[in-house]
N, C-alpha and C positions, 0 to 999 in steps of 0.2 A: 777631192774630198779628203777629206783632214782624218787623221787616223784618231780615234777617243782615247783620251788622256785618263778617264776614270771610272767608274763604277758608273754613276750620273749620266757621264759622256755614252758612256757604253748602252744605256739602258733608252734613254733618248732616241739613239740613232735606229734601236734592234723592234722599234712602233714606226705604226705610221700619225702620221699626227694631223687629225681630221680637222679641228679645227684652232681657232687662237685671237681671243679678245682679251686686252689687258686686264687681268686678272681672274680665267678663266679656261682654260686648254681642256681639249678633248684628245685624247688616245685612243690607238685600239691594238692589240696586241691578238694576233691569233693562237698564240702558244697559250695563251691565257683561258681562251673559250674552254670551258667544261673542269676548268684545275682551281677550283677552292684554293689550296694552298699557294697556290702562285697568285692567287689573287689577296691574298692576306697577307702575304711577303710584300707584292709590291707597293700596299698600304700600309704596311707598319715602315717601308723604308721612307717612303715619302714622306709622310707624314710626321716622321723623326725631326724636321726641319722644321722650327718653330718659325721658320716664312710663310710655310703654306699653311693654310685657314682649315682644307678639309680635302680631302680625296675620296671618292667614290670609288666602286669600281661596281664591274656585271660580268659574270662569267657565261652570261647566254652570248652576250655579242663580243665581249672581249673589249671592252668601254671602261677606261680612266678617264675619270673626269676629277681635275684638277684643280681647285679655287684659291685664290692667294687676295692679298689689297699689293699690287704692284710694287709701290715705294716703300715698301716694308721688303718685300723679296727682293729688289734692286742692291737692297743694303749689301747682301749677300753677292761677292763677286764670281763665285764658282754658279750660283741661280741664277745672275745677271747676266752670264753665258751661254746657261742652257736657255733662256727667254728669248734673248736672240737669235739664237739659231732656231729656236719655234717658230718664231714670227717668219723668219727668211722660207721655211721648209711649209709650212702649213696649206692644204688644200684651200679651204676657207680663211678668209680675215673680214 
């Protein structure tokens, strides 16, 4: 396993990532469950990236759900790293 190179990297690998259909990824985050503010941090960082369309999150289950259009976030070569390593790692496809 590759050690994370950034913030993104960092945040990616510290979920488990339940599922991943092009242009669509589910998280869950247990540190997340019951923390409002950790749930509003991690959508105002996300969602900073005019790639992605729209982030969700739920602090009952600990659920980011992540929507993008694919070849718009491809553009993006630091996103088009993290997509790939979703696809590779993902329970579900």
């Amino acid at each position: 396993m590759q050690i994370p190179t950034n913030k993104l990297d960092l945040f990616i690998r510290s979920v488990e990532i339940a599922s991943y259909l092009p242009g669509r990824v589910r998280l869950y985050s247990n540190n997340m469950i019951g923390d409002e503010a950790l749930a509003q941090q991690v959508k105002s960082q996300l969602t900073a990236f005019a790639e992605i369309d729209a982030v969700t999150t739920n602090t009952v289950s600990g659920s980011i759900l992540i929507v993008y259009t694919p070849d718009k976030l491809r553009c993006n070569a630091e996103l088009r790293k993290v997509e790939e390593y979703i696809m590779t790692h993902a329970r579900r496809k």
